[in-house]
N, C-alpha and C positions, 0 to 999 in steps of 0.2 A: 476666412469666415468673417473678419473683423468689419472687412470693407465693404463684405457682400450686406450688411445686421446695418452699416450708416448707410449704404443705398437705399433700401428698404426706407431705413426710417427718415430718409432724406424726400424722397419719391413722395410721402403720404404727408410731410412735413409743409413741402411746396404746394401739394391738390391745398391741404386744408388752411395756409396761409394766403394762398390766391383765394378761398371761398371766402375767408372773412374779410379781405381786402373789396371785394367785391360788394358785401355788405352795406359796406361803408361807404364807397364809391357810388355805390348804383342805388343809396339810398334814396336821393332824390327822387325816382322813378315812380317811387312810392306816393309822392305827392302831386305828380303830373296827373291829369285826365288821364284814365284808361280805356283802351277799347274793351271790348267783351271779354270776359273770362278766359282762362285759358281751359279748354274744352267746352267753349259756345262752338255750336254749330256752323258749319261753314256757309257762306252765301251758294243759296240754289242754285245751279249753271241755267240755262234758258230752256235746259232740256233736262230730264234725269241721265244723269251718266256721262251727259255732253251731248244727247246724239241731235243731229241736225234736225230741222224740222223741214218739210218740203223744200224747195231749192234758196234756202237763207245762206249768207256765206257760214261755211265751216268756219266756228271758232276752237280751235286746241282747250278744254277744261283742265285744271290739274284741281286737284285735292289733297290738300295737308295733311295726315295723320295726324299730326298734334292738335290740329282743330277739331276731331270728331269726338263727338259728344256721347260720351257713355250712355247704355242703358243698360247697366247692372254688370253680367257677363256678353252682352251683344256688341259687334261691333260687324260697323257697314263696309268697310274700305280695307284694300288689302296692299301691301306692300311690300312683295315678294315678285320676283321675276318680271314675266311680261304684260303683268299684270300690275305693275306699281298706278299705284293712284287712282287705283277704277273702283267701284262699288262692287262689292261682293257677291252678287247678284248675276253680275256681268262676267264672272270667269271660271270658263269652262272646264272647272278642273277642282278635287277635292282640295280647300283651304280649309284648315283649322286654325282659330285665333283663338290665346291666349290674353286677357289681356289684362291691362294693370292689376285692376279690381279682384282678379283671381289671385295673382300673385302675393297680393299682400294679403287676402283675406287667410289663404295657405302659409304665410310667411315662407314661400318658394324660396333654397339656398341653392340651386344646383336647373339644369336646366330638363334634368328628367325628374323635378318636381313640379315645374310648368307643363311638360308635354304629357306627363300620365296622365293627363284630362283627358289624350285625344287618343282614340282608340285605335287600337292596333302596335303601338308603342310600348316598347319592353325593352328592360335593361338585354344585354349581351356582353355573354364570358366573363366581366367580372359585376365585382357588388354594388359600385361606384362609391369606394367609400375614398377613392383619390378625386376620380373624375368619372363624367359619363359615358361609357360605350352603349351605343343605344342600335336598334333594330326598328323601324317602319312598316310593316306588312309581310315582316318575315324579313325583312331584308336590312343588312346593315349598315347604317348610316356612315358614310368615310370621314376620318376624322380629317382631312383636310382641305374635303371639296366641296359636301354638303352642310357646313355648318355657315352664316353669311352674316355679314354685320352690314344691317341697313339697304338687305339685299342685294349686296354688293359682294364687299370684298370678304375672300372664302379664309376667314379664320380659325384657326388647327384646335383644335376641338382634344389638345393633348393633358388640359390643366382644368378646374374646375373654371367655367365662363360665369363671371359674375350676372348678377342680375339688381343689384343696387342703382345702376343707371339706366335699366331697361325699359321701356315702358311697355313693351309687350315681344311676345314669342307665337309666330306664325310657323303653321308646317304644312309646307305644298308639298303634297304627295302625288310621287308617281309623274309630274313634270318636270325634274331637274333640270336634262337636256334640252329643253325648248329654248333655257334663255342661258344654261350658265355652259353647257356644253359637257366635257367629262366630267362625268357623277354619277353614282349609283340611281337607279328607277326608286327605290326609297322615296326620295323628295328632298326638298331644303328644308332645314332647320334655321330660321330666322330671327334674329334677335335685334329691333329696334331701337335705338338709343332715345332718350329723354329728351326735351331741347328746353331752352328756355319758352314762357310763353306770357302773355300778358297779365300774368300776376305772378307779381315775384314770387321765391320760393325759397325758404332759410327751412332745413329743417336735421335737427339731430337725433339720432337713434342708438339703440342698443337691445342685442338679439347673443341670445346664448340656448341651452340647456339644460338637463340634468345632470350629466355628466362633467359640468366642468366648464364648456364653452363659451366664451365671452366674445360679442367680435361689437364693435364700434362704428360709427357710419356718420356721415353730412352728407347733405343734397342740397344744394345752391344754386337758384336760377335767375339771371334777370335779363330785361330788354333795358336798353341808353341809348342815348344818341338824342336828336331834337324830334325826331318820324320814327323812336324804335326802331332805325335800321339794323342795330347791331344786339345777340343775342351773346349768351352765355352760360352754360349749365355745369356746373362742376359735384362731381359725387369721388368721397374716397370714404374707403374703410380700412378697419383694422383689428385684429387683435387675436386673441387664442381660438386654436381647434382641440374638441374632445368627441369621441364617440364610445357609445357602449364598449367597445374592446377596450382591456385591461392591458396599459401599455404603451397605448398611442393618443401620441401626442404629437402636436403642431403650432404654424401658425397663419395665416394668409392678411398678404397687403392687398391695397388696391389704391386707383387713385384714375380718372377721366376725367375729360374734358371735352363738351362740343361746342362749338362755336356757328353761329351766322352772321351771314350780314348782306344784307339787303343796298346793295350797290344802286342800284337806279332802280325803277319799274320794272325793268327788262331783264337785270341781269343779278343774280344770286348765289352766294358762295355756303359751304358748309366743311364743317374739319371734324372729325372724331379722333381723338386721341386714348389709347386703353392702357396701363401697366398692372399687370395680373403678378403674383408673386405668391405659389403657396410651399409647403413645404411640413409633411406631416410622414407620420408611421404608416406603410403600407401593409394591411393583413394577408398572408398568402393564402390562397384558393387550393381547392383539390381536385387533382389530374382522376380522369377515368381508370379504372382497372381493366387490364385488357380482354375481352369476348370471351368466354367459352360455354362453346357450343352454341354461339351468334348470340349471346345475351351478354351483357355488361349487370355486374350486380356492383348497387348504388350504396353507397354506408349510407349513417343516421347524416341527419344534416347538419353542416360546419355549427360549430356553438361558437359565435359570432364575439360575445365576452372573452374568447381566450384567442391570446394570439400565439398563433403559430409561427409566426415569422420572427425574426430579434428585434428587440427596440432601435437597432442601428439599420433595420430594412428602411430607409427614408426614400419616397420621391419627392422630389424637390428639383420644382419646373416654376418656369416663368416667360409670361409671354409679353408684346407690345404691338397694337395694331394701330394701324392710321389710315385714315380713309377722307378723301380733300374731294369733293365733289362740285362740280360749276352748272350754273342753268342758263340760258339763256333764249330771251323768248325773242325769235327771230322777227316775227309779226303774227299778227292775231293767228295763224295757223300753223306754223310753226316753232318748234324748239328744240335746242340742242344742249347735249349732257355730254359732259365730259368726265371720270371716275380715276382718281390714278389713285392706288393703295398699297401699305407691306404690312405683312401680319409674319412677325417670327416670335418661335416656342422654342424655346430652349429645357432640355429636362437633361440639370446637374447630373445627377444621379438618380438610378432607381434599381432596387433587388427587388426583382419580381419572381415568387414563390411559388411554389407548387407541390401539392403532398403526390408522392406516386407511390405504388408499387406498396399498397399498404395493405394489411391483415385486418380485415373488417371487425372481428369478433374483437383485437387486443385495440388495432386501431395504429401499430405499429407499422412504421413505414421509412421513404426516402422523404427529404425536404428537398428537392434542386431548386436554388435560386440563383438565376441568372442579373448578373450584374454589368448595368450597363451606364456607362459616364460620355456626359458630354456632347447626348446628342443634339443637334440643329436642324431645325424645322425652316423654312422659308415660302412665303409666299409674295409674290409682287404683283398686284395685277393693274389693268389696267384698261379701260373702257370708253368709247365715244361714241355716239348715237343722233340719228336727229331724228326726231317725231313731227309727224304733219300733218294736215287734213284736206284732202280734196275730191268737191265734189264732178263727178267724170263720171255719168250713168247714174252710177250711185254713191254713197256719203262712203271715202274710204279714208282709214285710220294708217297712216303707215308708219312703219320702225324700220329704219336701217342702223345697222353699228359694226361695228368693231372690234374686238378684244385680244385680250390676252393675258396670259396667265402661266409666269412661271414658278416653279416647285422644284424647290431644292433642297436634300436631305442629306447627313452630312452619313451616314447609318455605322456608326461605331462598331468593333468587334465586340462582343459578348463574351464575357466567363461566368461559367459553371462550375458553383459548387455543391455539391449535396452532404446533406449533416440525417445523421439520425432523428427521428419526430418521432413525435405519436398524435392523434386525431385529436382523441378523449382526453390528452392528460399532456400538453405542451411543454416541455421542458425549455430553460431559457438556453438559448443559443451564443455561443463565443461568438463575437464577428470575426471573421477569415482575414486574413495577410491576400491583401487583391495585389497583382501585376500593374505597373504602368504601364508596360507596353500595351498600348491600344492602335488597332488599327483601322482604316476607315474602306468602306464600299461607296462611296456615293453616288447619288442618284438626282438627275435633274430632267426634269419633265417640262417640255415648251409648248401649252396648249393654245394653239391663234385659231381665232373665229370670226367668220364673218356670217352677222345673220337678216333677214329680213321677215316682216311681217306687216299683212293686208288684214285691218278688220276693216270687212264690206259691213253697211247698213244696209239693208232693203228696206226695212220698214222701221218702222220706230220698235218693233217685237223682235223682226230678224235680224241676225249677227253671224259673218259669217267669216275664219280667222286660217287665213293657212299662212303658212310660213316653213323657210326652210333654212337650216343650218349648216356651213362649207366648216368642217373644223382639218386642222391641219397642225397634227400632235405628232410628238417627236419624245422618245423615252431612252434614257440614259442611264447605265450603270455601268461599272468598270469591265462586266462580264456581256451583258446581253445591250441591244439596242430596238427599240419597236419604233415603229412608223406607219402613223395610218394618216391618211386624207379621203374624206368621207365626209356627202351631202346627206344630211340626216331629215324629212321632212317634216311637216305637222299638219292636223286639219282637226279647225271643229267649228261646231254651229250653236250658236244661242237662240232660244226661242223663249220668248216672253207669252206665258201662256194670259199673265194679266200685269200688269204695274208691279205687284207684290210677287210674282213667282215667275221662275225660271225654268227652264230643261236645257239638258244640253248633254252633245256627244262629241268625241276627240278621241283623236288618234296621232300617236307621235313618233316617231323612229328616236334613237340617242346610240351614243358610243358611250361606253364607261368604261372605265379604271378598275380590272377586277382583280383589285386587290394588292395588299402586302404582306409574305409570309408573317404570322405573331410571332412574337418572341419564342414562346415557347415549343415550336417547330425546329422540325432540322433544317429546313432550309430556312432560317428566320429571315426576316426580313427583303426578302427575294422578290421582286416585283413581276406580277402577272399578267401576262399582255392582256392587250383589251378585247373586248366583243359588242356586241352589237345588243341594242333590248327594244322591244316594242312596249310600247303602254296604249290598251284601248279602254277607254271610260267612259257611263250614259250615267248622267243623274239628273235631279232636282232639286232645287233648293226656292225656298218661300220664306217671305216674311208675313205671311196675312195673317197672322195673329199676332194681334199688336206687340212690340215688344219683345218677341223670340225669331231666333232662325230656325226651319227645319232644313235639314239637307239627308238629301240618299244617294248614294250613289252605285252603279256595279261596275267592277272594274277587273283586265285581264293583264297581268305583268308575262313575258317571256322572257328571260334573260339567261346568260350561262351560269354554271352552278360554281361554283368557288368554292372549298372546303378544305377541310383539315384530314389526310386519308386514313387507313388503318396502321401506315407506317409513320404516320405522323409529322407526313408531308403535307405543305400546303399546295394545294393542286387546283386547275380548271379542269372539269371534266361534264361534259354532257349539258342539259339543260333543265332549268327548272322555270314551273309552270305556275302563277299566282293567282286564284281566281277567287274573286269576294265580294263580299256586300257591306258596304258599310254607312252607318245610322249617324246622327246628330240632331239633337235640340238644344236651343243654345238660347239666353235671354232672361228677362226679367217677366216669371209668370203672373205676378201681380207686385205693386209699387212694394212690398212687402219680401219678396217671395224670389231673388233670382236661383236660375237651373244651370249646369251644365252636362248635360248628358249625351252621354256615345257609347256604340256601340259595332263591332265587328265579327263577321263571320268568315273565314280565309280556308280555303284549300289551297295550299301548297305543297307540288308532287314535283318529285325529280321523271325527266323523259329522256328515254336515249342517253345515259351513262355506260361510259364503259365500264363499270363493275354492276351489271346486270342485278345482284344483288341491292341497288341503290334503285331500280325504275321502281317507278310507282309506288316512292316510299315519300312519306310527310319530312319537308326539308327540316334542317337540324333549326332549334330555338325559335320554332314558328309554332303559335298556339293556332289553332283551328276556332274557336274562341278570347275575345277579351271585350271587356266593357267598363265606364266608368259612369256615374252619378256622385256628383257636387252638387248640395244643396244650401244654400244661406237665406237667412231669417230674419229680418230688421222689422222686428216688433215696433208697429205706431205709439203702442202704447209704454214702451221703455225705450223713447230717444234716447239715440248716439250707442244703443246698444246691438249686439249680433251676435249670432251663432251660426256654427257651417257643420255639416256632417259631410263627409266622402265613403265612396266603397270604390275598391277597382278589383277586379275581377282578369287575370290571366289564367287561360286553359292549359292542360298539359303539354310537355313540350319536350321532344326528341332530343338525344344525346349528340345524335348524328346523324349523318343523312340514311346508315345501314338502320338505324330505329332500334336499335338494339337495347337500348333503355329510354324510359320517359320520367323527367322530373314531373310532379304532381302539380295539377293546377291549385290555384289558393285565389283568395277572396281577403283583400286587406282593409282595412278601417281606417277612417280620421275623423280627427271633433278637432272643434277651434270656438272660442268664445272671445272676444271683440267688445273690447268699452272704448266710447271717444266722446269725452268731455271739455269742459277747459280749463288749465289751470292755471292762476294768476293772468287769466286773460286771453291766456296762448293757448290752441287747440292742443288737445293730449290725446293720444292712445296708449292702451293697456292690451296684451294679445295674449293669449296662451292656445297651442297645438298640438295634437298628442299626433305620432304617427304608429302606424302599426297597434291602435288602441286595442286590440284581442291578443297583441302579444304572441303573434302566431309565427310559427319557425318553421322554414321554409327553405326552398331554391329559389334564388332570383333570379338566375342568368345562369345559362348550358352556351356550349356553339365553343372549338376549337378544343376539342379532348379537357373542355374546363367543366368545372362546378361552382357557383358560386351562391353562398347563400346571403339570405337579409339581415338587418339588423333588428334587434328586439324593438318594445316599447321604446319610444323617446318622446319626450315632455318638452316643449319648445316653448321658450317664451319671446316678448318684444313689448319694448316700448317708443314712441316717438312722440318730437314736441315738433311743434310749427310756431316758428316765428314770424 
C-alpha cells in the first residue's frame, strides 16, 4: 500500500511540477505578438462545409475544434466518428454536444453529469456513486467500446473518467458501427481533450461539498517555439471524496497531458496521455425479490445515507490511456491519419453487494458480496486512413482506412460471501478472511476493420454518403471461441433545405458485442456471442434562428435482446424493437439567456423471445419518456454574474424484460449561482450547485435483477483563479 500512496503522489507530483515549469519556460509566449484568441473563429473554407463550387479543384477543408467559437451552449462542429471535423449540420445522424460552457456552468464531476443534458440517457443497474453505467435509448452503453477519447481510442469506461481536461462531451447515437465497428447501436460517448491554444492558460481550482469532499486542480496551457509550432496543455487533480452515505470515504488522483506540434505545413503530430487513480467505499444495491404470481413486490427505496455494505467494501481502480495521432496533408486534396493507442484499467479490488432474499415489512435479509481482485482491462488500438477529394461527375469525399482493435481481460475468479443485513437499519459488517487462491478465465477479442466511404455532392444542398464496413472479429475465452466476418453497409442523404437547415435519412447495418455476463449472475462474466442490429433514422436539424440549434429526429433500432433471466442467467434471446422520436434546442436565446433543452419519446418492445411471456413487453430500464431543460442567466445588468436552473425528467422503468415490476418515474432539480470577478488583477470565480434541490428519494437505475437508488440533496461548491 505504501508504494501504491508514493505512486499516486508521485504521478500528480510530476503533472503539477511539469505545469509550473511550463509557466516559467513558456513565459515569454506571453510577450510575443498573438494571433486570435483561443476560441476566435476559424477562417471560412471557400465553401461552407468545404463543398466544391461548380468544376473548381477539390480542396480537402479540415476544422479544429479547439478553434470554434462558442455561442453560449451551441456548438457548429462535431468530432466523433465519420463525421470528425464537419459542421453539424452536415451529419446525418443524431449528435448531442456537451460542451465546455455546460460543464462548468454544472460544475460536471462524472460523465453522466455531462450527458443527462441529452435525452434519452439514464443511469443503469447501479447509482454511480463508483463510476458511470449508463444506457442510450434504452440500450446500454459497453464499458469498453462505446466510451472514445478524441474519438478515437475506445477507453474502459470501468473507473470515474475525469473531466478536468475535457473540453467537451459528444453522443452519437445509434451510429457506432459506421466508423468504430463492434459496439452497441447506443452510440459513442465521446470525450474531447483540451489543447493548448493561443492564449496561455495558468489556472488553479478547488471543488468539494457538503459532505466533506475536497478535490484540488491545475490547467496549464501554452504554445512555444518561433511559429507556435509546438503546444502544451497539462491538467492534474487531486484530493478527498465524500458523499451523503455515512461511512464512505476516498480519494482520487489524476494527472494528463496533450501535446502538439506542428512539424511543417503539411504534417502534424498530437499525444494524449491520462493517469486516472480513484479509490473510495462502494454502497451495496438491492437484488429483486423473486415473482409471485408474475409480480415482483419493490421495498421503500434504498436510504442512500446508510451504508449497507462494510467500510472495507473498497473499489479501487486505476486506469492510463495514450493516444499519439499523425496528419499529414498529402496535397490540397488529400490526407492521411494515422491513430496507434492503449487504454488499460485495472480494478485492485472491489466487493460488490447485494441485498437479496429480504423481508420487506422488517427489511431483514442476505447481504452477498462478491469479491473480486485484480482484474485487467486492455485495450490497444490502432488506425490508418486516407481522406480525399475528387471531382469524377460529381464532388466525391472519400475515406478508406484500416483498424484494429484488441481487448483483453484477464476476468478473475469471484468469491462469495453473504452476512446477515437489514434495509432499514444496517448493522456494521466484520470483513471476511478472503482466499488467495484466485483464478483466471481470460478473454481476448481481435476486432480488424476495413472501411470505406463516398460522400457524393450533387449540388451545393445534396449530400449523398454510403459506405460500407468488412469487420473480421475473433472472440476468446478458455471455454468458448466466436468468429464472425461480416460486410456491414451504410447509406444516407443530406439535403439542405436552405443554408441554415438540414434534413436527412440513413440507414446502417453493425455487428455488436452483446454483452458480458455482470458479476452478480451465475454465469458472471461469460461472454455473449454477437448479432447483428440495424439503425434507420429521418431528421432535421436548423440553425435559423440566430444562435440556437433545433434538431428532430425519428429513429428505429432492431437489435438482440441481452438480459439477466428468471434464473439469473445472463442470456441472448429473441429480439428487441426501439422506435422513437427525439427533440432538441440547443443555444444562446438571447446574448442573456442560453438554453439547453431535449426531449424523448421511446417505444421499446421485445419480438420473438423465446419465453413468450417477454413478447411485447417494454425492455427492462427503458423509460418510454425522459426530457431535460438547462437554463442560464447572465444578467447585463449584474456583470460577471449567473445563474442556472435544470429539471430532468426520467419515465417509469421495468424491472425486466417479464415487466413484472416498474421503478416510478421522477422529475429532478438543479440551481447553480456563478460570480466571476477579479482579484488582485487575476480573474476569479465563485460557484455553488445544489443537485437534487427537492431532495426527492427515488430509483435511479433497474436492468440485471438490480435496484439502485439516488443520492439526496448535495450542495457543491468551486472556486477558480486564472493567471
Amino acid at each position: 500500500m505504501k508504494s501504491n500512496t508514493q505512486f499516486k503522489r508521485s504521478t500528480l507530483s510530476l503533472s503539477i511540477s511539469l505545469a509550473l515549469a511550463l509557466m516559467a519556460g513558456g513565459a515569454f509566449a506571453a510577450d510575443e505578438p498573438q494571433p486570435a484568441a483561443e476560441g476566435a473563429a476559424p477562417a471560412a473554407p471557400a465553401a461552407e462545409g468545404g463543398e466544391a463550387q461548380g468544376h473548381e479543384k477539390p480542396v480537402l477543408q479540415t476544422v479544429t475544434v479547439n478553434a470554434e467559437k462558442q455561442q453560449g451552449f451551441k456548438s457548429k462542429y462535431v468530432q466523433v466518428g465519420a463525421f470528425r471535423d464537419q459542421l453539424l449540420l452536415d451529419a446525418p445522424f443524431t449528435v448531442n454536444i456537451i460542451p465546455r460552457a455546460i460543464l462548468e456552468s454544472q460544475d460536471a464531476q462524472g460523465v453522466f453529469d455531462a450527458v443527462k443534458n441529452s435525452a434519452g440517457v439514464s443511469r443503469s443497474q447501479t447509482s454511480g456513486s463508483v463510476n458511470d453505467s449508463l444506457s442510450i435509448r434504452g440500450i446500454s452503453v459497453d464499458a469498453r467500446t462505446n466510451y472514445r477519447l478524441n474519438g478515437s481510442l475506445p477507453i474502459i469506461n470501468l473507473i470515474d473518467l475525469p473531466l478536468e481536461n475535457k473540453e467537451r462531451v459528444e453522443v452519437l447515437k445509434g451510429s457506432s458501427a459506421l466508423y468504430y465497428g463492434f459496439s452497441t447501436p447506443a452510440g459513442i460517448i465521446n470525450l474531447v481533450t483540451k489543447r493548448a491554444g493561443a492564449t496561455p492558460v495558468t489556472s488553479f481550482s478547488v471543488s468539494g461539498n457538503e459532505y466533506g469532499q475536497a478535490v484540488g486542480a491545475v490547467d496549464i496551457g501554452r504554445k512555444f517555439g518561433d511559429k507556435d509550432q509546438f503546444g502544451i496543455r497539462v491538467n492534474a487533480a487531486g484530493g478527498r471524496l465524500r458523499n451523503a452515505t455515512e461511512g464512505v470515504t476516498g480519494d482520487r488522483q489524476f494527472g494528463s497531458i496533450a501535446l502538439d506540434w506542428r512539424a511543417n505545413e503539411d504534417l502534424t503530430f498530437r499525444f494524449d496521455g491520462e493517469d486516472i487513480r480513484k479509490d473510495i467505499v462502494e454502497n451495496a444495491g438491492v437484488g429483486l425479490l423473486p415473482a409471485v404470481n408474475g409480480k415482483i413486490a419493490l421495498p421503500p427505496v434504498q436510504d442512500q445515507t446508510k451504508l449497507l455494505s462494510g467500510t472495507w467494501s473498497h473499489y479501487d481502480a486505476s486506469a492510463q490511456n495514450y493516444l499519439f495521432r499523425a496528419d499529414y496533408a498529402i496535397n490540397d486534396a488529400w490526407a492521411a491519419t494515422v491513430e496507434v493507442g492503449r487504454a488499460e484499467t485495472q480494478r485492485k479490488r472491489r466487493s460488490f453487494g447485494q441485498l437479496q432474499n429480504y423481508n420487506i415489512d422488517t427489511g431483514e435479509g442476505s447481504l452477498r458480496v462478491q469479491f473480486v481482485r485484480g482484474q485487467v482491462y486492455v485495450n490497444k488500438n490502432i488506425r490508418a486512413e486516407v481522406t480525399g477529394r475528387v471531382d469524377l461527375l460529381v464532388d466525391h469525399e472519400l475515406t478508406i482506412g484500416v483498424m484494429q482493435n484488441k481487448r483483453d481481460q484477464n476476468a478473475p475468479s469471484v468469491q462469495t460471501v453473504n452476512f446477515k443485513q437489514n434495509l432499514y437499519n444496517p448493522r456494521e459488517l466484520t470483513p471476511p478472511a478472503l482466499s488467495n487462491n484466485i483464478t483466471f478465465n481470460p478473454q481476448s477479442i481481435d476486432d480488424k476493420g476495413l472501411y470505406f466511404f463516398d460522400k457524393m455532392r450533387f449540388t451545393d444542398k445534396l449530400s449523398f454518403l454510403v459506405g460500407a464496413r468488412h469487420s473480421d472479429y475473433e472472440n476468446k475465452t478458455t471455454t468458448t471461441t466466436y468468429e464472425v466476418k461480416k460486410t456491414s453497409p451504410s447509406a444516407s442523404i443530406v439535403y439542405k433545405l436552405r443554408p441554415d437547415t438540414s434534413i436527412y435519412a440513413a440507414y446502417l447495418e453493425g455487428v455488436e458485442e452483446t454483452g458480458i455476463a455482470p458479476a452478480a449472475t451465475v454465469n458472471a462474466f461469460e461472454a455473449m456471442p454477437p448479432a447483428v442490429s440495424k439503425t434507420k433514422e429521418i431528421g432535421i436539424r436548423s440553425e435559423a434562428w440566430s444562435g440556437m440549434t433545433a434538431a428532430a429526429a425519428v429513429f428505429q433500432i432492431t437489435r438482440a435482446s441481452a438480459y439477466t433471466n428468471a434464473q439469473n442467467r445472463f442470456v441472448v434471446d429473441g429480439q428487441a424493437h426501439y422506435n422513437g422520436l427525439e427533440l432538441s434546442l440547443t443555444g444562446s436565446v438571447t446574448p442573456e439567456i442560453s438554453a439547453y433543452i431535449s426531449g424523448m419519446f421511446l417505444d421499446a418492445e421485445l419480438r420473438s423471445a423465446a419465453n413468450a411471456a417477454q413478447v411485447g413487453k417494454q425492455a427492462e430500464n427503458t423509460a418510454k419518456k425522459t426530457g431535460s431543460v438547462l437554463i442560464e442567466y447572465k444578467p447585463a445588468y449584474l456583470p460577471g454574474f449567473s445563474v442556472n436552473a435544470g429539471a430532468y425528467y426520467t419515465g417509469r422503468r421495468a424491472v425486466n424484460n417479464e415487466n413484472q415490476a416498474f421503478i416510478p418515474g421522477y422529475t429532478l432539480f438543479t440551481a447553480g449561482a456563478r460570480y466571476v470577478t477579479k482579484l488582485m488583477g487575476y480573474q476569479t470565480s465563485f460557484q455553488l450547485n445544489v443537485e437534487n434541490l427537492g431532495d426527492k428519494t427515488y430509483w435511479s437505475a433497474t436492468g440485471g435483477n438490480l435496484l439502485a437508488s439516488g443520492l439526496p440533496r448535495t450542495v457543491k461548491f468551486a472556486a477558480k483563479i486564472d493567471f
